[in-house]
C-alpha positions in Angstrom: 82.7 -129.8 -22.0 79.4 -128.6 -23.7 76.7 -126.6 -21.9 74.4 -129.6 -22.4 76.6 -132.2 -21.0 77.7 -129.8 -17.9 74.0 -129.1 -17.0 73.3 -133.4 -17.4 76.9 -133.5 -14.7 74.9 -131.1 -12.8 71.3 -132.6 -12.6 72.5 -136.1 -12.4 75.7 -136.8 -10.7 76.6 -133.7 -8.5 76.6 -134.8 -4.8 74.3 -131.8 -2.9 76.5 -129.2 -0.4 73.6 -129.8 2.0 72.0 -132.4 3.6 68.9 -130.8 4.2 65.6 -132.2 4.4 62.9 -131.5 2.0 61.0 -128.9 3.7 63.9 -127.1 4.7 65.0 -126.8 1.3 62.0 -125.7 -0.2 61.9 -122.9 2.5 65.6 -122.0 1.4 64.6 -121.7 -2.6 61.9 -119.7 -1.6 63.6 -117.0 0.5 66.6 -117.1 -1.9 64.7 -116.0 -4.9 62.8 -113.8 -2.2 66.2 -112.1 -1.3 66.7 -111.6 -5.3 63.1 -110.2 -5.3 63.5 -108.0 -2.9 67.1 -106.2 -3.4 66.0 -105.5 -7.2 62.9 -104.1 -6.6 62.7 -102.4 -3.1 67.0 -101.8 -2.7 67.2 -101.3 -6.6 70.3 -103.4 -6.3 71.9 -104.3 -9.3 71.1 -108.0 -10.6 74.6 -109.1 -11.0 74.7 -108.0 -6.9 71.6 -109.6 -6.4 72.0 -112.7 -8.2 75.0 -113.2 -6.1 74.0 -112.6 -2.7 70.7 -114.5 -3.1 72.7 -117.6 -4.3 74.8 -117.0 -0.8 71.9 -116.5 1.5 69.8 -119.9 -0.3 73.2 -122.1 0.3 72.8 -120.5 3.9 69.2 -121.4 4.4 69.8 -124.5 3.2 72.2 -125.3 5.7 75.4 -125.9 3.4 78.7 -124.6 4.3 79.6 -121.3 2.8 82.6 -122.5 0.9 80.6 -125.2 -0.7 78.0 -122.6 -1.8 80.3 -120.0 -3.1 82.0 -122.9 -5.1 78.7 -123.7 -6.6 78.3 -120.2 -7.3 81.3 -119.9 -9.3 81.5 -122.9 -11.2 77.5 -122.3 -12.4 79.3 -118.7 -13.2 81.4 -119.9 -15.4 80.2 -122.7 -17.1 77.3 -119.9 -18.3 80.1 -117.8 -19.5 81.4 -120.2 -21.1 78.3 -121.5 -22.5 77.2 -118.3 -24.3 79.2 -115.9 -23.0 81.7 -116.2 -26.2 78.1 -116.4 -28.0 76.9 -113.4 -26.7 80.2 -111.2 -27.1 80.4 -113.0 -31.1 77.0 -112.1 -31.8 77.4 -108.6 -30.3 80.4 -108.3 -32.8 78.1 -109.6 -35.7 75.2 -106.9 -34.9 77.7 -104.1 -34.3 78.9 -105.0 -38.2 75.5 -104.8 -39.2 74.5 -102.0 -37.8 77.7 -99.8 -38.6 78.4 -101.3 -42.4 73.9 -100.3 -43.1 73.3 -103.6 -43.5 71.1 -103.8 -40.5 69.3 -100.7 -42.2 69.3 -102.8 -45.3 67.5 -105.2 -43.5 65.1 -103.1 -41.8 64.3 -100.9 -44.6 63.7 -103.9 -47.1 61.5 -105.7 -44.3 59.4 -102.5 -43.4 58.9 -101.9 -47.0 57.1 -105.5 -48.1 55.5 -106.2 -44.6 53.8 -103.2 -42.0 51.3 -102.7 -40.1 49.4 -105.8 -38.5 51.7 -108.2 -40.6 54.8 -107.0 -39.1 54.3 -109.8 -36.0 53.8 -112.0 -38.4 56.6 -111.6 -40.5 59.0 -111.5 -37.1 57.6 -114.9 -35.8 58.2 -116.4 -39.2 61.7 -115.1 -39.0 62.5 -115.9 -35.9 61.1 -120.1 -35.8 63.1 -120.6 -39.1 66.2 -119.2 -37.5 65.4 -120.5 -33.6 65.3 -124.0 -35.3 69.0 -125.3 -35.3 70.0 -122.7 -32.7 70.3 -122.2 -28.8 67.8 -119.9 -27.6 70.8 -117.4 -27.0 72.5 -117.6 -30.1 68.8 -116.5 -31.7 68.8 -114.0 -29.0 72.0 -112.1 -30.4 71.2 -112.5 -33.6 67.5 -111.2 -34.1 68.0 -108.7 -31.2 69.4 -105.9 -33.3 66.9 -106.6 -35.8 64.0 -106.4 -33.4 64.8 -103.4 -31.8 65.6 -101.4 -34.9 62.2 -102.4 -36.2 60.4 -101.4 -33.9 62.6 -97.7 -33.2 62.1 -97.1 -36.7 59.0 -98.0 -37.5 57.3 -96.8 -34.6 56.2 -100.2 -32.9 55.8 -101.0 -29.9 58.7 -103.1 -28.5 56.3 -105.9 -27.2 54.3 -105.6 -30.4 57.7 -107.1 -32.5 60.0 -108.8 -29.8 57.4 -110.6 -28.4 56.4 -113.0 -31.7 60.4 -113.0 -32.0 61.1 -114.5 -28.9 57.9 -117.1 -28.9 59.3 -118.4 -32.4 62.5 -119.1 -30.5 61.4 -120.8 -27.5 59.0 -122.9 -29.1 61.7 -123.8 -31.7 64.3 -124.4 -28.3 61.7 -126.5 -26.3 60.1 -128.8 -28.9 61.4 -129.3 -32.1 64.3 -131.2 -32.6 67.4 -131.1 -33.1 67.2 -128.7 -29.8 69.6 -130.6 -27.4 66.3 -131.2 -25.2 64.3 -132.9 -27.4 67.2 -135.1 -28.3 68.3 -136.1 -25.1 64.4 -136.6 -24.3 63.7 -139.0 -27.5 67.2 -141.2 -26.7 65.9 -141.5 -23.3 62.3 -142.4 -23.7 63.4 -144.3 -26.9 61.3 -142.4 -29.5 61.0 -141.9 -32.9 63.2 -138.9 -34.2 60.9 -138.8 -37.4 57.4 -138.5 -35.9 58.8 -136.4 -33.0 59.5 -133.9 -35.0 56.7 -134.3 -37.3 54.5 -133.8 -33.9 56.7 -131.4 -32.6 56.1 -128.7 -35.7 52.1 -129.7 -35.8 52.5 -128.5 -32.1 54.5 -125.4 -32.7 52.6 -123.9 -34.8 49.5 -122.9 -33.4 51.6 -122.8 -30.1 53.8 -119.9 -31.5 50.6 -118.5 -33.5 48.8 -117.9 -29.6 51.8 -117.2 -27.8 53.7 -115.1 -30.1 51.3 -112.8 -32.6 48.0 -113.2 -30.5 49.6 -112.3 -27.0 51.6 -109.8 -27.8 49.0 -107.5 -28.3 47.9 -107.8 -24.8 52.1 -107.9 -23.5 52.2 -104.4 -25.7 49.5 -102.8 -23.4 50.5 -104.2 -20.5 54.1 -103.0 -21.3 54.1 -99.8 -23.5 58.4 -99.4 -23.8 60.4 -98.0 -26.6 63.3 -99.9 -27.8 66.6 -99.0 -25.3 68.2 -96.6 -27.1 71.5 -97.4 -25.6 71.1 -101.0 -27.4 70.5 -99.3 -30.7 73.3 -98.2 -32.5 72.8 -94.7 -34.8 71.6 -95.2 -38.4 74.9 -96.1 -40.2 73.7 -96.0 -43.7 73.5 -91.7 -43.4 76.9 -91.2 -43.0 78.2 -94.0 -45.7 78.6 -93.2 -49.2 77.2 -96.9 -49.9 76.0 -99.8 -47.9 76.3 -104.2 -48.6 72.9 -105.2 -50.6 70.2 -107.2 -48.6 71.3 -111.0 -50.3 74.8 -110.2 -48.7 73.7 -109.3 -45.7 70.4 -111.9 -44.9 73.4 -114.7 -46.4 76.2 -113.3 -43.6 73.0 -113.7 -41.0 71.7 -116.9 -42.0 75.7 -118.3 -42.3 75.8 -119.3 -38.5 72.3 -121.0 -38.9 72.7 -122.8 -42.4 75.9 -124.4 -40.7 74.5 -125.3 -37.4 71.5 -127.1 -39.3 73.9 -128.7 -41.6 75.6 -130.4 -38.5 72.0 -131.5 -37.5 71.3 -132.6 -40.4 74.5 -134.8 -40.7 74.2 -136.0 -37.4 71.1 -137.8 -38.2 71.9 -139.0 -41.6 75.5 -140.2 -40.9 74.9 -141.2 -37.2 78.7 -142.1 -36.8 81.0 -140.2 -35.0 84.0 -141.7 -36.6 83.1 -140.7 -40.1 85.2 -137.6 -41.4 82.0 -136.0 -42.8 80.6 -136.2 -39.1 83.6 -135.1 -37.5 83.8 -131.7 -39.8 80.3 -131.0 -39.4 81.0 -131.4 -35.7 83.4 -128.6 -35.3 82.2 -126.3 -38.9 78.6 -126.8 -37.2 79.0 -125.9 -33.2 77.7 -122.4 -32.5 81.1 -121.2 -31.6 83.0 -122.0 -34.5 79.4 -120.8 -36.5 79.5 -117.5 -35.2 83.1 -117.2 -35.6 82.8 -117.9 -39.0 80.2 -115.2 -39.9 81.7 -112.3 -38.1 85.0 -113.1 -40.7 82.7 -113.5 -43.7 81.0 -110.2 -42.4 84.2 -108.3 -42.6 84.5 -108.9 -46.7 80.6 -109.3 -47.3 79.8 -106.3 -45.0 82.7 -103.8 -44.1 84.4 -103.8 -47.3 81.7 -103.1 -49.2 80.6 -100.1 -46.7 84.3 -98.6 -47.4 85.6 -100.0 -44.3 89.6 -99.4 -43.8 91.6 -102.2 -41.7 91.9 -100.1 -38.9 88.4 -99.4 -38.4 87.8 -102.7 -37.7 89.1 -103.2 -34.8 87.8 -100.1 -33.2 84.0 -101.5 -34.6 84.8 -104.9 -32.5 85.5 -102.7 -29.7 82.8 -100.6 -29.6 80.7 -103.8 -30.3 82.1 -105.7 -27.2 81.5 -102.4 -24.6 77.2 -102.9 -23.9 77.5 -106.2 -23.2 79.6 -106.3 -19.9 76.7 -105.5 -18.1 74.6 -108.3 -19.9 77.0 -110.8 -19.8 77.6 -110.5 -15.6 74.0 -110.8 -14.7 73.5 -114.1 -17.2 76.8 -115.3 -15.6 75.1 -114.7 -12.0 71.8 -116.3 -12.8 73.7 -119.4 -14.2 75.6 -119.6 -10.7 72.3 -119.0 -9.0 70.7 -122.3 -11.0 73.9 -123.9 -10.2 73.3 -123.4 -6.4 70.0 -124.6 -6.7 70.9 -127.7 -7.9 73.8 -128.4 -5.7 71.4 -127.9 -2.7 69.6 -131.1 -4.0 66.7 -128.9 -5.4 66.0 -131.3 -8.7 66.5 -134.5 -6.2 64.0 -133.0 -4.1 61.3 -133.0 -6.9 62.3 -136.0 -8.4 61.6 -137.7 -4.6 58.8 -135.8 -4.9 56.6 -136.5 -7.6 57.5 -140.0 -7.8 54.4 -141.0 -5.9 51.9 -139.1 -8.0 49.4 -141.2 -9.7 48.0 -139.5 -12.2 48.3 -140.0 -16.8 52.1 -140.7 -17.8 51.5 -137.3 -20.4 50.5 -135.0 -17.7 52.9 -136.5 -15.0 55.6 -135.9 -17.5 54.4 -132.2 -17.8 54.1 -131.8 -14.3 57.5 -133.0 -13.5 59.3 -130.6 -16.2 57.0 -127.9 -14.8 58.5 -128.2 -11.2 62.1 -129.0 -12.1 61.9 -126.0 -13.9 60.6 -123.9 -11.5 62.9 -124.4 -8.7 66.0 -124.9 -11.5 65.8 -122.5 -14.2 66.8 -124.7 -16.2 64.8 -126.1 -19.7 67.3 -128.7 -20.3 67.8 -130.1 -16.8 63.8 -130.3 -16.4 64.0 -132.2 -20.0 66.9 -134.2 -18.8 65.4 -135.0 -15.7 61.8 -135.3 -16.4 62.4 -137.9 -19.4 64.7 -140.2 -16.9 61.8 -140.0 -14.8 59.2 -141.0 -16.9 61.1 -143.4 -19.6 59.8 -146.8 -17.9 56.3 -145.6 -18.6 57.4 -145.2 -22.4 57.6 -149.0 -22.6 54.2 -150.1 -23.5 53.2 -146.6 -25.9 52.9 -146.3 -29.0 55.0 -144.8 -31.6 53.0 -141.7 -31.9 52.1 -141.5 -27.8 56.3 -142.1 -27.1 56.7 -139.0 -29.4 53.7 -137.1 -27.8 55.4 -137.8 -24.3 59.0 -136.2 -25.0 57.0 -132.9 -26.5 55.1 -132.9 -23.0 58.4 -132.9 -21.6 59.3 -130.3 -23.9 56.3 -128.0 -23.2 56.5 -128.2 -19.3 60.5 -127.5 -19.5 59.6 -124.2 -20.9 56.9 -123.3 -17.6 57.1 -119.7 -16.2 60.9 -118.6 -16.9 61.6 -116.5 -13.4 64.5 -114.7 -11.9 67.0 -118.5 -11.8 66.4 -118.4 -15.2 69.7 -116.8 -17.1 67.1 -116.5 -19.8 65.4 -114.1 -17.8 67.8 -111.6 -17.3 69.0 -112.1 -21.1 66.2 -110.8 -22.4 65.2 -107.9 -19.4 68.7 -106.3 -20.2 68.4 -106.7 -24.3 65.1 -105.0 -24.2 65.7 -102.6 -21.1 62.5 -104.0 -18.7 62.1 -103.9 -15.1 62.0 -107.0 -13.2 58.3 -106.7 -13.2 57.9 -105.5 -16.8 59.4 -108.5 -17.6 57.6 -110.9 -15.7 54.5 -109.8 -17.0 55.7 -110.1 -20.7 58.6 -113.0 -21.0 56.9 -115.0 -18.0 53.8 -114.9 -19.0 55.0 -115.5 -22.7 56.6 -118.9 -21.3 53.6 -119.7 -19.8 51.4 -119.8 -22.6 53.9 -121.6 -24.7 54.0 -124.6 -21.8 49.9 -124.2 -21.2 49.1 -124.1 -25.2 51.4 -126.7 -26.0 50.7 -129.1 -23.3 47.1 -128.7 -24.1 47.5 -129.7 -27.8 49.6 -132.5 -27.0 46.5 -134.4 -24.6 44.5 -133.6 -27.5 46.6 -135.2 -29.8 47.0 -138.0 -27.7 43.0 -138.6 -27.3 43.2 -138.5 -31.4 46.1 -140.5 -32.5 
């Protein structure tokens, strides 16, 4: 089962462990991501520890039985892991070749020669939304990370300064563009046209990633002055080899994973026929899994052999490439099970109950609704998911252009203030080394302005069109 359709199981057709009432349940989500708070910053627990007693102590203020809410825990566990953590530990694999075989430093070398100083933002946010585009915001996680951080090591940025445009090109890409699962599942629901969607959707984008990625970052790099981890940042490679693979081998081994998941998209929409051979191959060629796989072999012969790589070196590299992320991959794991806790407790029922008396424009009630799902979720697919089921009987009498502008409002509020039930969240505050605060400040606030910016540009458009 795929990540999207076991978040849809989750949001839609789970039973809740708990029959509590609504203000009791609020109360519990509040006081479980207090607990969370609280052992991080005041006990300096570990996350992976806190995560999983703060999923225990919500199920327990919510009045389910303790079985039920460990099973919850568990299952939301594991279907992260399995989500991205084979991802995670395939794109860790793929940066440890790059780094180790100098074609990281290729990379980095070529990139910091042709674009520096106030341009270098730039240049990462361009990067990043052509690669965010076909991908899951974790997949373009692992892939730019290494990228990122040896930028700005080496060329004396500021972390914020690079990784912040980086990231905004992703989640933009993630939340409104299709073919992001969201945005599908959003247009099939509300019945709108793929075409002008994603026509919308990049007029949106753009300025939305312009504010949220360049512009802010400059403020996110004074409120957060960190170097890149060291311990996520391999040596320089290239000093020790005798040679390293050129830059078209290496950007081609990079952009392998994304050229075939866009290919699927693409063939998705222009086929539309899941019995059709050419579909079916795309299908399994184009899934992330079988992507990533594919470009950690390629990388072997495009960047290992021609670094002077021996067989047995190989497998020591995946090794050592596999070792950082143990820590990483048990916190995103945790904050999948807390999400999943959340919305066995009846959380997203809660809010759907909730809002459905509010009378206010079908735009802004669609925003609102994503907003609040996602708050108390986590989740930017279940607030799409949920948010579009919501609000697809108002799609009915719209226009083309105003059913379009209604899935991107969807889009922008799922992306609303990423907190500590995001697994998001902790992806990024242990890839760039931040404190639970540091990170709010910076990743929360960077959500924020991508939801505000881009659900203030799609009224506008709406008053327009």
């Amino acid at each position: 089962m795929t990540r999207l359709s076991v978040e849809m199981l989750a949001a839609d057709t789970v039973e809740p462990i708990t029959s509590a009432g609504h203000a009791q349940l609020g109360i519990a989500v509040l006081a479980g991501i207090a607990v969370i708070v609280l052992l991080i910053t005041q006990f300096k627990l570990h996350a992976f520890l806190a995560l999983t007693i703060g999923s225990l102590a919500l199920g327990a203020f919510a009045g389910a039985p303790l079985d039920k809410a460990i099973a919850s825990f568990t299952t939301g566990l594991g279907a992260t892991v399995a989500g991205v953590g084979v991802l995670i530990a395939l794109g860790a694999i793929l940066g440890k070749m790059l780094a180790d075989s100098g074609g990281a430093d290729q990379i980095v070398d070529t990139i910091l020669a042709r674009a520096g100083g106030r341009s270098m933002p730039w240049a990462m946010v361009l990067i990043a939304s052509v690669i965010g585009l076909p991908l899951f915001f974790e997949v373009g996680v692992v892939l730019l990370i290494p990228v990122v951080l040896m930028v700005a090591k080496r060329g004396n940025y500021s972390l914020m300064r690079i990784g912040i445009p980086a990231l905004a090109g992703l989640s933009v890409m993630h939340g409104l563009v299709p073919p992001h699962p969201g945005p599908l599942v959003a247009i099939d629901a509300v019945g709108a046209d793929l075409g002008v969607t994603l026509a919308l959707g990049v007029l949106v984008a753009v300025p939305t990633v312009v504010v949220a990625g360049p512009l802010f970052s400059r403020v996110a790099a004074r409120w957060v002055d960190v170097p890149a981890p060291d311990r996520m940042i391999p040596q320089r490679a290239s000093e020790d080899l005798d040679r390293r693979p050129g830059f078209g081998a290496t950007l081609a081994t990079i952009l392998l994973p994304v050229v075939l998941m866009l290919s699927k998209a693409l063939v998705d929409i222009v086929v539309d026929d899941p019995e059709q051979t050419v579909q079916r191959v795309f299908d399994v060629v184009g899934s992330p899994l079988i992507a990533l796989l594919t470009a950690v072999l390629v990388g072997i012969f495009t960047l290992l052999r021609p670094a002077g790589f021996a067989k047995d070196r190989v497998s020591g590299l995946v090794e050592k490439g596999l070792a950082p992320i143990a820590g990483i991959l048990l916190i995103v794991g945790a904050g999948g099970g807390f999400k999943q806790t959340l919305i066995d407790c009846g959380v997203g029922r809660m809010v759907l109950d909730i809002s459905k008396d509010w009378s206010i424009p079908a735009l802004l009630l669609a925003w609102l609704i994503a907003v609040v799902i996602r708050l108390a979720t986590g989740s930017a697919t279940v607030a799409t998911i949920s948010a579009a089921g919501l609000v697809a009987p108002l799609a009915a009498d719209m226009s083309t252009t105003h059913t379009a502008l209604l899935v991107l409002a969807i889009g922008a509020g799922s992306l609303f203030f990423s907190h500590v039930n995001d697994a998001g969240f902790w992806l990024v505050k242990e890839y760039f080394g931040l404190t639970v605060g540091q990170n709010i400040k910076t990743w929360s606030v960077m959500e924020t302005i991508i939801s505000v910016v881009a659900g203030g540009l799609v009224l506008l458009l709406s008053l327009i069109l």
